[in-house]
VEXKE-812628 format. One line per field, with one value per residue (C-alpha): x, y, z. Coordinates in Angstrom, 1 decimal, padded with zeros to 4 digits. Layout:
<nodes>
u <- (X,...) $
v <- (Y,...) $
w <- (Z,...) $
</nodes>
This chain:
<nodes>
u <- (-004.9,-007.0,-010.7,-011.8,-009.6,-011.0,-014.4,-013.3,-012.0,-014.8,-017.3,-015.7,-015.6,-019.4,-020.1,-017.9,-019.4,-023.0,-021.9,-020.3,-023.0,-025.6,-024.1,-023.8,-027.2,-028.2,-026.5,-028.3,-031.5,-031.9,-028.6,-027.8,-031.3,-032.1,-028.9,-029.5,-032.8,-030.9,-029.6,-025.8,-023.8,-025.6,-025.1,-021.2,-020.9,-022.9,-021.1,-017.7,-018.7,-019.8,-017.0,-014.6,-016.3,-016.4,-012.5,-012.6,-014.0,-015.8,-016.2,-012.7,-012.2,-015.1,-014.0,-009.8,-010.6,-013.6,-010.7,-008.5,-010.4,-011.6,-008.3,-007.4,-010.2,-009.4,-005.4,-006.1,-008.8,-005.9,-003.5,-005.8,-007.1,-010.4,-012.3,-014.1,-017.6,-018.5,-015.1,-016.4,-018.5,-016.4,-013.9,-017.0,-018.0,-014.5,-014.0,-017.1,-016.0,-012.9,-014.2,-016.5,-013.6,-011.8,-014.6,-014.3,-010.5,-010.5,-013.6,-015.4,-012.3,-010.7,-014.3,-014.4,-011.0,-012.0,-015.8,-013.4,-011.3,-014.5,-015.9,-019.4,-020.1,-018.1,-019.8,-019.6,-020.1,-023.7,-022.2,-019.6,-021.5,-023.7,-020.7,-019.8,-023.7,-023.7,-020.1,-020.1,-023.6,-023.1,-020.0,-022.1,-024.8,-022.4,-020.5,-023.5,-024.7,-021.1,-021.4,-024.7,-023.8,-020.9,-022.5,-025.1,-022.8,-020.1,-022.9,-024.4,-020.5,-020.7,-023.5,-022.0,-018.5,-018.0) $
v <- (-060.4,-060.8,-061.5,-058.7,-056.7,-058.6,-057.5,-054.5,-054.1,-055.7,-053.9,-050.2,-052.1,-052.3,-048.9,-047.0,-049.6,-048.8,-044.6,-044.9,-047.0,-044.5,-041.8,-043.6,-044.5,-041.3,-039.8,-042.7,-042.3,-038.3,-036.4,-037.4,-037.4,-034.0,-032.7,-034.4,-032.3,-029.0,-027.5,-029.1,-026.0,-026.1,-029.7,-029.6,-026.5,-028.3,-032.0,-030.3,-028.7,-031.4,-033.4,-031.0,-030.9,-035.1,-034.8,-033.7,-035.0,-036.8,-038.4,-039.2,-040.8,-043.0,-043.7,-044.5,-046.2,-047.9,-048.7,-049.7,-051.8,-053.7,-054.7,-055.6,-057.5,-059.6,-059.8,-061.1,-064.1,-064.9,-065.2,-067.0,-070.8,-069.5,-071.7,-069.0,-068.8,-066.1,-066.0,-066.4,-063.9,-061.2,-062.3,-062.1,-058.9,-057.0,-057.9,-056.1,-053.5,-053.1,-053.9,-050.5,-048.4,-049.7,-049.1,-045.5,-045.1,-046.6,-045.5,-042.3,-040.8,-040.5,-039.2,-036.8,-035.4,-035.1,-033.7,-030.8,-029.9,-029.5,-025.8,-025.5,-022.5,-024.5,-025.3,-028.9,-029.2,-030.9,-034.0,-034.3,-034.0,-037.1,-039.0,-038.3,-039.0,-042.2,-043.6,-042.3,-043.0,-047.0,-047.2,-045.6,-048.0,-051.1,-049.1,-048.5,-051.9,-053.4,-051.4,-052.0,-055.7,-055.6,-054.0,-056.8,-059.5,-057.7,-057.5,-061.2,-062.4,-060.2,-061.5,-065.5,-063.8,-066.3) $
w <- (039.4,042.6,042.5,043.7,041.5,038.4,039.6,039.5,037.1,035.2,036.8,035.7,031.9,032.7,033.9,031.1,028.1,029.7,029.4,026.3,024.7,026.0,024.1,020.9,021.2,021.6,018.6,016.6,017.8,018.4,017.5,013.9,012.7,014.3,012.3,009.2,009.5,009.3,006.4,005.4,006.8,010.3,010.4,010.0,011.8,014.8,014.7,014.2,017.8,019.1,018.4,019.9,023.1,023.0,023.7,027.1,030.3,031.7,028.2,027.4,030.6,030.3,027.2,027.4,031.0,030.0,027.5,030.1,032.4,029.0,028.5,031.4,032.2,029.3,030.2,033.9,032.6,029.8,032.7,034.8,034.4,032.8,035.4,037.5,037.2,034.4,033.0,029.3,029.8,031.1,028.6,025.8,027.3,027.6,024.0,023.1,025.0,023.1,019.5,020.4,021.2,017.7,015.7,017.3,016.5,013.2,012.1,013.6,014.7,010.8,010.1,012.4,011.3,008.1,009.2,010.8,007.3,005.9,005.9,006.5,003.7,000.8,-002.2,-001.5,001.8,001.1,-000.4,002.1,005.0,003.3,003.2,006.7,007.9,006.1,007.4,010.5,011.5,010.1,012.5,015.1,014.8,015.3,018.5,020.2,019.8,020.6,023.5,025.0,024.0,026.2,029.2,029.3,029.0,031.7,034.4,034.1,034.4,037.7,038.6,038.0,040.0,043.4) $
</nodes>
């Protein structure tokens, strides 16, 4: 891959780990603990809407080509000679970029599934929806931060990119 398609490349990784970790960030610091302040039907009622509107744009494009460029960031520096300067780092930060979006699809997207079996007037929708909070927010935590951590890393490597 050219060098100007690895910045590229790298620099979309950036831009979509930079979106993506926004949102999380978001839902850590403001959404989850405004829903954990509502009553347990409200709160599943509200994430289960939520989480269908999170599967259609823009979101889901930032989030499989953020996906996409992540991966491919990492596939051109494995092909290359690793000698370019910032290499590491967009290697270090594409990674990051990735680990985000599997902590999403083996860990908050199984919740979410299960979030949406749940009906919010059911006896025990209380003690399910802690289980969800608790999970889900953990694996929040660590995407956001993967995230942010991977937008950081991806720009200084563009910023070492000759």
């Amino acid at each position: 891959m050219s060098g100007t398609l690895v910045t590229a490349a790298a620099a979309t990784s950036a831009v979509c780990a930079g979106v993506a970790g926004g949102v999380y960030f978001a839902f850590s610091a403001i959404v989850t603990p405004a829903l954990r302040a509502l009553p347990a039907d409200q709160a599943v009622e509200a994430m289960q809407r939520i989480n269908t509107s999170a599967l259609r744009l823009p979101f889901m494009a930032v989030f499989f080509g953020g996906a996409a460029a992540s991966a491919a960031v990492v596939v051109a520096e494995l092909a290359s000679d690793g000698a370019s300067p910032g290499a590491a780092n967009r290697m270090a930060g594409a990674a990051l970029a990735l680990a985000a979006f599997g902590i999403t699809i083996v860990r908050n997207v199984p919740l979410n599934n299960e979030l949406a079996r749940i009906a919010p007037d059911a006896g025990d929708a209380a003690a399910r929806w802690s289980a969800f909070d608790r999970g889900w927010s953990r694996a929040n935590h660590v995407r956001a931060a993967a995230s942010i951590a991977a937008t950081v890393v991806l720009l200084d490597s563009l910023a070492r990119f000759e």
